[in-house]
N, C-alpha and C positions, 0 to 999 in steps of 0.2 A: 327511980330507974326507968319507969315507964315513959316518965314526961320526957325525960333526956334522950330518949331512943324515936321520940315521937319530933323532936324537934330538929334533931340529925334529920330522920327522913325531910320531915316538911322542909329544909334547908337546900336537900339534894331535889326537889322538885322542884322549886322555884329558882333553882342556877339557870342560868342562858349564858350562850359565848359572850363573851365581854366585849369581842369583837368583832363580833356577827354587823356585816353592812348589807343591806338591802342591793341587787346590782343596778338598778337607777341611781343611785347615791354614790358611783363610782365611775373612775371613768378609764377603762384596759387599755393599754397603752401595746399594740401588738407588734409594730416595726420603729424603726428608728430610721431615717437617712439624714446623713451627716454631707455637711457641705462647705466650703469654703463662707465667710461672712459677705453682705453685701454693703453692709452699711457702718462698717467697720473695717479696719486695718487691720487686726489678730482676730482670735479668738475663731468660734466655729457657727455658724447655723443652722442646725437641728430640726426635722422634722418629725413630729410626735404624730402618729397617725393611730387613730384612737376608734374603739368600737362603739358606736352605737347602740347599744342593745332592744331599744322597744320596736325597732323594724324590723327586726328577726325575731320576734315572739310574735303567738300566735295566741297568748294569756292576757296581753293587755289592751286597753281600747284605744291608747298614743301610736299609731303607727305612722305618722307623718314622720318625716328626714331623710336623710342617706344612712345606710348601714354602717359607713364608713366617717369618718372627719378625719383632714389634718391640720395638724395646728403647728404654727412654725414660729420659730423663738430663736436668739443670737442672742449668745453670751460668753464669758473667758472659758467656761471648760464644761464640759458634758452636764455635770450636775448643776453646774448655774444655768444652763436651762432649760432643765428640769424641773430647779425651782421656779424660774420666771413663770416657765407655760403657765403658770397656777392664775396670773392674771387674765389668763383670756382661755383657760379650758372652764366650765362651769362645773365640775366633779372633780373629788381627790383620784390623783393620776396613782395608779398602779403599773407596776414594770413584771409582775410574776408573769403573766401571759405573753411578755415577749416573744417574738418568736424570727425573726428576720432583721440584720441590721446591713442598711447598704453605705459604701463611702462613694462619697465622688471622686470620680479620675483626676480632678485638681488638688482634690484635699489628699488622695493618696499619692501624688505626686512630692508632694511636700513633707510627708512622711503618716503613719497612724499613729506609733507607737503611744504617743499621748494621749489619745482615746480611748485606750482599754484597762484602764490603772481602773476607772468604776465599773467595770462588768464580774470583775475579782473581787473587790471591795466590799462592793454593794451588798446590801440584805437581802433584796429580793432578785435584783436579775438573776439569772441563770447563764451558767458561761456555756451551756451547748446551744447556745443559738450559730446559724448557719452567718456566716458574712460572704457581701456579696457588691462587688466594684464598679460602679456607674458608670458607662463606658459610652462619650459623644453626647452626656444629657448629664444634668443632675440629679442628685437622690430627693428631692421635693419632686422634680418631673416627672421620675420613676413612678413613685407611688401615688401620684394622682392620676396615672394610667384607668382607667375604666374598661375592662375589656366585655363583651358580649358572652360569653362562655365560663368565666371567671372573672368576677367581681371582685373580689377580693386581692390585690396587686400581691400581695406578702404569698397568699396559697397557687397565685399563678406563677413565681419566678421560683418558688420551692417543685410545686408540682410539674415544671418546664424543664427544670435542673433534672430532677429525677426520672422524666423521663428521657431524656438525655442522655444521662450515665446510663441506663439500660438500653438504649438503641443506639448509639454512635461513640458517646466516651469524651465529649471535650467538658462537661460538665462534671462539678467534683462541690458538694454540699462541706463543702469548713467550717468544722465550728469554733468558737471565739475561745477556748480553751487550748484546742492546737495551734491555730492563730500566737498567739500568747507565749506559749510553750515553744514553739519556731522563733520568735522574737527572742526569749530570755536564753536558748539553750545557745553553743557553739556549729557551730561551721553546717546550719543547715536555714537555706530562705525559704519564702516562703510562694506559693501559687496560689489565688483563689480565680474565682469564675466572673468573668465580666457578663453582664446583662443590658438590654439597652432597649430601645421602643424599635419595632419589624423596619418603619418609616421614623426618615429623620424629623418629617415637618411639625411644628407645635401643633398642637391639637386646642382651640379655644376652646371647642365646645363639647363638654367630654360625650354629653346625651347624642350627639349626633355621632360618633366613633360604635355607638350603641346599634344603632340604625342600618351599618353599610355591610354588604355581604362581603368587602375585605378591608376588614378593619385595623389600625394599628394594632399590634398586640408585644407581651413580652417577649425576648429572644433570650437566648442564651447567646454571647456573642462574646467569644475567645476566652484566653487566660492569660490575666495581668504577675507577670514575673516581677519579684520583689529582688533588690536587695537590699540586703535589713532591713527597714521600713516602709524605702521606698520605692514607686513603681517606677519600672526603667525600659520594659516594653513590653508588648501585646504578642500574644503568638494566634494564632488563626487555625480554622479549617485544619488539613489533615495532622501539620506539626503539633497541632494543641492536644487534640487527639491521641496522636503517640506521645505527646510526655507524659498524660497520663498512661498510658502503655508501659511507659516506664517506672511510673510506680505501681502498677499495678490495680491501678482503680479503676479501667474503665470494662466495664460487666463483659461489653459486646461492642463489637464495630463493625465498618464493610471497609472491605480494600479491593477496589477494582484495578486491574491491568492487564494490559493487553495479550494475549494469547502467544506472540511470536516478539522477544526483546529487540530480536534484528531488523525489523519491520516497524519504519517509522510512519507507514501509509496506509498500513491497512488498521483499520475501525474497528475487529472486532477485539471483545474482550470478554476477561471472565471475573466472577465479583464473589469475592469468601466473604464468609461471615465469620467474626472469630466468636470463638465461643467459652472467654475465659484464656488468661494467660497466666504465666507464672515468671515474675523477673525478679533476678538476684543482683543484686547491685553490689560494690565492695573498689577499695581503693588500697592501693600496693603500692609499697616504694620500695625501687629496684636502682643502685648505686645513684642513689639522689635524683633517679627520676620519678616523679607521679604519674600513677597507671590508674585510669577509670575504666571500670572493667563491670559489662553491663550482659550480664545472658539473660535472654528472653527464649522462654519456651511457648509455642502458640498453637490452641487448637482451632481448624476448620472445618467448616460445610460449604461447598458450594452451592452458590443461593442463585446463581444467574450466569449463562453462559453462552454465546454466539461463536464459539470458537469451534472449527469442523474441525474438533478431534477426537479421538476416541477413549472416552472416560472410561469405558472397560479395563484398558490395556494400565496395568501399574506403572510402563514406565511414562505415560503420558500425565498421571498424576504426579510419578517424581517431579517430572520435568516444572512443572506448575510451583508446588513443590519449593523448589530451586529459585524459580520466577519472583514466589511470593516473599524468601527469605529475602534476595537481593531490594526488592522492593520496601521491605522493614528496615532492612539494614540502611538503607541509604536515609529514609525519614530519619530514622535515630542519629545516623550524624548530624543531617539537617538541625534538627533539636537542639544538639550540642553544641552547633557554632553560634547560634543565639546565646546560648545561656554561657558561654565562655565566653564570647563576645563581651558580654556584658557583667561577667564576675561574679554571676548570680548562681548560688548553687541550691537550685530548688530543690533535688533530689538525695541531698544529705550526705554528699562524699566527706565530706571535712567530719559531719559527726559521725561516721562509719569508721574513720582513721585515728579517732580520737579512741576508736575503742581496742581499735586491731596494733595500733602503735600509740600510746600514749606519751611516751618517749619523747618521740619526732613531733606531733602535735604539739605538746605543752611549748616547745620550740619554737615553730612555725607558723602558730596558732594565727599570729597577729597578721601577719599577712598572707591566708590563706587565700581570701578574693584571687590575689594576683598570682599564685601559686596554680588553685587553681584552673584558671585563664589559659595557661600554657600546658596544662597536663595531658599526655598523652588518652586518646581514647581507646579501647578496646572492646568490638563488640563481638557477639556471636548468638547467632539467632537458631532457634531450633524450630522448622514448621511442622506438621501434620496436619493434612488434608483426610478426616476421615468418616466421612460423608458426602453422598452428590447428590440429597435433597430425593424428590418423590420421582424423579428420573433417572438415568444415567447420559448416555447422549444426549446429544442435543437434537431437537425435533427435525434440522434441516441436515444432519451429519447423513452422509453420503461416504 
């Protein structure tokens, strides 16, 4: 009994992971950008952008290379060139570190939907990685970006995004599950964030972008509006902003205007800060018409103000007030004649109707696009200015 207990142990001393790999002996595979092919008619070209590990250890005595490599491969479908890279990466590629996958503006023109069947599939990907839409450049261009501040292109369009969505709002971090989940469900498209280089010009030499006190760097640069698949247009500056408004995502903004509506000449103005919004969205049919019916409740500070008035006095804050709702109100249609425009309902009317009338839906489902294209809109804005910063007047009010 003794021997037997003696050789259990000695058995459980000598195990090791069976798949224990050294990390020089592998090779992290941390973004993806996907692009149309060049040397081909179908199919896609892939960029594997892979870590180098012994230049960021401070354990071993190999510190020659770049921290980074990409390695770029064209084949029929995501995983065939996956497996290709193997001919020209020197380590077994790993995908569990993913962490960022970008598409070009051409290949998302054309549609995604066929590129995400392996991010659900697969063993190791993870589907909450962030996607993110290559906007006037490719996703090999994207990611051999080098910037002086951020090295790393995957932790600079992440950490760019997010600060984004906490300072202004047109930035929105998707991850490849909701992505997925907006493709397979009904009557709702999809938005993600386009990104791009600050300068349009190629950069030959990335060392020298290193060197200049203003350097190309990442942007965050609008939001590409899908229908179903595919991208059908760009929305910009302040509209991009409030559609995130409208869902609710964007943390914080500023909305500057002018002090006096009737006053098309005089410069001064005053600039809120929002501080958190609340928007209820919902779709009505009322004797066969469709109603998009959108309330936004929004809270303020004011952060900035040139206008000689008097912030003391409450009705000069209605008045502002008043100002800043017509001011929302108006972007939000703005918004809507885009995405009506163009049949694209990024905001999920049709799956809110699917739930409030399932009836009419199961109906009308199939042509919803065009449904609703022509539905009536309904907004109503709710403001509150309730703050005026470490002042109240303005320093020149008289």
């Amino acid at each position: 009994m003794k021997n037997i207990t003696f050789m259990i142990l000695l058995c459980l001393l000598l195990t090791s992971c069976s798949n224990y790999k050294e990390l020089n002996e592998i090779g992290l595979i941390t973004s993806l950008g996907i692009d149309i092919p060049k040397n081909k008619e179908s199919g896609i070209r892939v960029t594997h952008q892979v870590i180098n590990p012994s230049p960021l250890s401070n354990n071993t005595g190999n510190t020659s290379g770049l921290s980074l490599v990409n390695y770029t491969v064209e084949g029929d479908s995501l995983i065939d060139t996956y497996r290709k890279s193997s001919a020209i990466i020197p380590r077994e590629s790993v995908v569990s570190h993913l962490s960022l996958v970008i598409i070009s503006e051409e290949q998302a023109k054309k549609g995604i939907s066929s590129l995400l069947d392996a991010f659900e599939r697969g063993k190791q990907a993870r589907s909450n990685i962030p996607v993110f839409i290559a906007r006037g450049s490719t996703a090999e261009e994207l990611l051999a970006l080098i910037e002086p501040i951020e090295s790393n292109p995957a932790k600079s369009i992440i950490s760019t995004s997010e600060n984004n969505k906490k300072m202004y709002g047109i930035a929105e971090l998707v991850p490849m599950y909701e992505v997925i989940a907006s493709l397979s469900s009904e009557g709702r498209d999809i938005m993600l964030t386009g990104v791009s280089h600050s300068k349009k010009e190629k950069i030959e030499n990335q060392t020298e972008n290193l060197d200049k006190i203003d350097p190309t760097v990442m942007q965050v640069d609008g939001i590409a509006l899908f229908k179903k698949d595919k991208l059908v247009q760009w929305m910009d500056g302040q509209l991009a902003r409030t559609a995130n408004l409208i869902l609710s995502e964007a943390k914080s903004s500023t909305f500057p205007f002018p002090c006096d509506a009737n006053s098309e000449k005089n410069n001064k103005q005053i600039t809120l800060i929002t501080r958190g919004n609340k928007t209820k969205l919902s779709t009505e049919v009322k004797k066969g018409e469709i109603i998009l019916q959108v309330n936004m409740s929004l809270r303020s500070e004011i952060s900035e103000s040139t206008c000689n008035s008097n912030l003391k006095d409450s009705k000069t804050l209605e008045k502002f007030e008043d100002l800043f709702v017509k001011e929302v109100t108006s972007q939000i249609k703005q918004v809507f004649e885009v995405t009506q425009k163009h049949g694209a309902d990024v905001f999920g009317f049709g799956e809110k109707l699917s739930k409030s009338n399932p009836t009419y839906w199961k109906e009308h489902k199939h042509n919803w696009n065009n449904l609703f294209s022509n539905a009536t809109l309904s907004v109503t804005v709710e403001a509150n200015i309730d703050n005026t910063g470490m002042r109240v007047n303005p320093f020149d009010f008289k």
